[in-house]
C-alpha positions, 0 to 999 in steps of 0.5 A, spaced: 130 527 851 136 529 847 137 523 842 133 518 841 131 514 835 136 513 830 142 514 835 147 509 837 143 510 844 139 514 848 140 521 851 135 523 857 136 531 860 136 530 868 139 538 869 142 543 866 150 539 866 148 532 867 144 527 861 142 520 862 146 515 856 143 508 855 143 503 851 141 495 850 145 490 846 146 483 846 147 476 841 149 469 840 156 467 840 161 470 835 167 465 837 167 458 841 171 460 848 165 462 852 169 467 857 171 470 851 165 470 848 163 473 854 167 479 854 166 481 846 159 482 847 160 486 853 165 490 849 160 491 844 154 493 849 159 499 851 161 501 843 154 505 843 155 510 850 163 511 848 159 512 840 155 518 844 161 520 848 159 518 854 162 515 860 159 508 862 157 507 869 152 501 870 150 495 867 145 489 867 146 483 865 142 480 858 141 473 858 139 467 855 141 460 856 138 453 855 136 452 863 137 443 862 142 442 858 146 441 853 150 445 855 153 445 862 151 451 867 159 453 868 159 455 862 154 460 863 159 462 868 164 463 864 160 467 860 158 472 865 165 473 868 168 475 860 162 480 861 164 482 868 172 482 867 170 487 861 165 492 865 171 492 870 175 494 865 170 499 863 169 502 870 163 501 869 158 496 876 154 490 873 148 491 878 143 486 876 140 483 870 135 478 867 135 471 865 130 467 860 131 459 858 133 460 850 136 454 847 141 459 843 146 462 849 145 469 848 148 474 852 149 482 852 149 489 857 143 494 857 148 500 859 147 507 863 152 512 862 153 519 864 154 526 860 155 533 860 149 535 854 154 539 851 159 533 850 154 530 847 157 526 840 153 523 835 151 522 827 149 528 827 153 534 826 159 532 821 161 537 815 163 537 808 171 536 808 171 532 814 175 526 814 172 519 816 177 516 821 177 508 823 179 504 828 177 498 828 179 493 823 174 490 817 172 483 817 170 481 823 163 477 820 167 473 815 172 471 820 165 469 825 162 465 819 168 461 818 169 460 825 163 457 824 163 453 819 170 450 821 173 452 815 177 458 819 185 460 817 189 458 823 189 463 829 182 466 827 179 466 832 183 469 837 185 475 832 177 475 833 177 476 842 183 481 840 180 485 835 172 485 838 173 485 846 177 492 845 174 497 848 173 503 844 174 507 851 181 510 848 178 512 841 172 516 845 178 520 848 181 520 843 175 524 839 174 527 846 179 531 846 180 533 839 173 535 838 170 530 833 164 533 829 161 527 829 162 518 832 158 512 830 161 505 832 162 500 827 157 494 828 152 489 824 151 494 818 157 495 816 163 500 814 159 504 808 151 503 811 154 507 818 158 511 814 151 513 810 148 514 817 152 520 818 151 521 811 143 522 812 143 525 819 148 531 817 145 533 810 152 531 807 155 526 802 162 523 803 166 518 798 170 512 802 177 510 799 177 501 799 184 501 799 185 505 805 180 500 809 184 496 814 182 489 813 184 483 819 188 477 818 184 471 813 180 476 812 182 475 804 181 468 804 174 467 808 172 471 802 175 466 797 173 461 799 165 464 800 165 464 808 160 471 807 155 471 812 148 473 810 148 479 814 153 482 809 149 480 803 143 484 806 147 490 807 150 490 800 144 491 797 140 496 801 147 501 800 145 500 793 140 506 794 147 510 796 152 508 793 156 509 788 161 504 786 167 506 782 167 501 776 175 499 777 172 495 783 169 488 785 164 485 787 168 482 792 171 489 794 164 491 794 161 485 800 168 487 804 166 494 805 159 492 807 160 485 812 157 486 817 161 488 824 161 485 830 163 489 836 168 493 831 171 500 832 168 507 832 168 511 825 170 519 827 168 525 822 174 530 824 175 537 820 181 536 816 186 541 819 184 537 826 185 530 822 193 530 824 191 531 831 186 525 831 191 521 829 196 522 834 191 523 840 189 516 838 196 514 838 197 516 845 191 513 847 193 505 844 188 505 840 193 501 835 188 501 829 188 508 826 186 509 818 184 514 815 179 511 810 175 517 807 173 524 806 165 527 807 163 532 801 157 536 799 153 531 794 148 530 799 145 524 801 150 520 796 157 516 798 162 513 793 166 508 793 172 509 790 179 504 790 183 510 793 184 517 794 
């Protein structure tokens, strides 16, 4: 086993030029249409074999579904063809999967993909001076809390199927080619506890710029109006222990930083003299999102906040 607890996915040796990828993700509805939903939790299983920079080859489908209703068993279909549709666009067979009666639809991908163990990416590896590239916009729990609540700004829910059923296929390239020196994806822990992640697994410290972290449409809005799900709460207070936030900040600040992502983008520690490079190779691959939000440092095992650089 080359990685394994504590990764985005696991990493298992079959010979010298070839490691088996796998992962399991799934979860309840983020967004109302089912296809849709469909394709961001795809998305979301994929995010971890892209994380480790690996290619996806099968995946099974992970299901649960009320078997008698309420809900019509169309709309299971509809969820399936959404993860189907996501996985083609992945490249990636889905060969089969497994399905429970659960009152609460649930849906998701367990994921195998391929590697050379040379290439392998991971929370690992990331130096002092680094910068921290993010591809993915912030506030994607916000938004889903809303949506839920029926309290949403208009167009909430398709900036959440545009933003959360984007591959990061094209950033993994992207970090491919350049030569990150370390990837996690962005999901329910939030910005700064995956940012503490690489922190913890590569004995460096770090500091994030907040004025530099993009933010998706309403996202400023929902916050006012105390849309916050409870997931980013909870992320909030187990950072405490790592984070240092800079006085000149808000507590709203604060719970922005820390909302919990659904299916959000990847977050690449790069050196600072490839960070150009990181950019433009995004650029070329489409990957529309593409900020530079922070930078790593030599205060082990801490990460500030500050508003800017």
């Amino acid at each position: 086993m080359l990685a394994g607890h504590g990764d985005d996915a696991g990493v298992y040796l079959l010979r010298d030029d070839l490691a088996l990828v796998q992962t399991v993700d799934f979860f309840t509805p983020v967004v109302n249409d089912p296809t849709a939903f469909g394709m961001i939790a795809a998305a979301n299983s994929l995010s971890d074999i892209y994380a480790m920079g690996a290619t996806p080859l099968t995946a099974l489908n992970v299901v649960g579904f009320p078997e008698k209703g309420p809900l019509p068993l169309s709309m299971l279909g509809d969820i399936l063809a959404g993860g189907y549709a996501k996985a083609t666009e992945a490249g990636a067979a889905i060969i089969g999967g497994h399905t429970v009666d659960d009152k609460e639809p649930k849906y998701g991908l367990a994921v195998t993909g391929v590697i050379h163990p040379d290439d392998i990416l991971g929370k690992h590896g990331a130096h002092a001076g680094d910068l921290l590239v993010l591809t993915k916009a912030i506030g994607t729990g916000l938004l889903a809390t809303a949506l839920k609540a029926e309290m949403e700004p208009a167009g909430t829910e398709q900036v959440l199927i545009d933003s959360c059923s984007f591959l990061n296929d094209k950033a993994a390239r992207a970090a491919r080619r350049v030569g990150v020196h370390a990837s996690t994806d962005v999901t329910g822990f939030g910005l700064l506890l995956h940012t503490i992640e690489i922190l913890k697994n590569s004995g460096v410290g770090g500091e994030v710029w907040f004025d530099e972290i993009p933010l998706l449409p309403g996202v400023a809005e929902c916050l006012s109006m105390g849309l916050i799900p409870g997931g980013t709460y909870a992320n909030r207070d187990f950072a405490n222990a790592w984070v240092r936030a800079d006085a000149a900040l808000s507590d709203d600040q604060l719970l922005l930083a820390n909302d919990a992502q659904t299916s959000g983008g990847l977050l690449l520690a790069v050196a600072a003299d490839k960070a150009d490079d990181l950019l433009a190779a995004l650029a070329d691959e489409g990957v529309p999102v593409r900020a530079v939000v922070g930078r790593l440092t030599d205060e082990s095992n801490v990460l500030r906040l500050r508003p800017g650089r």
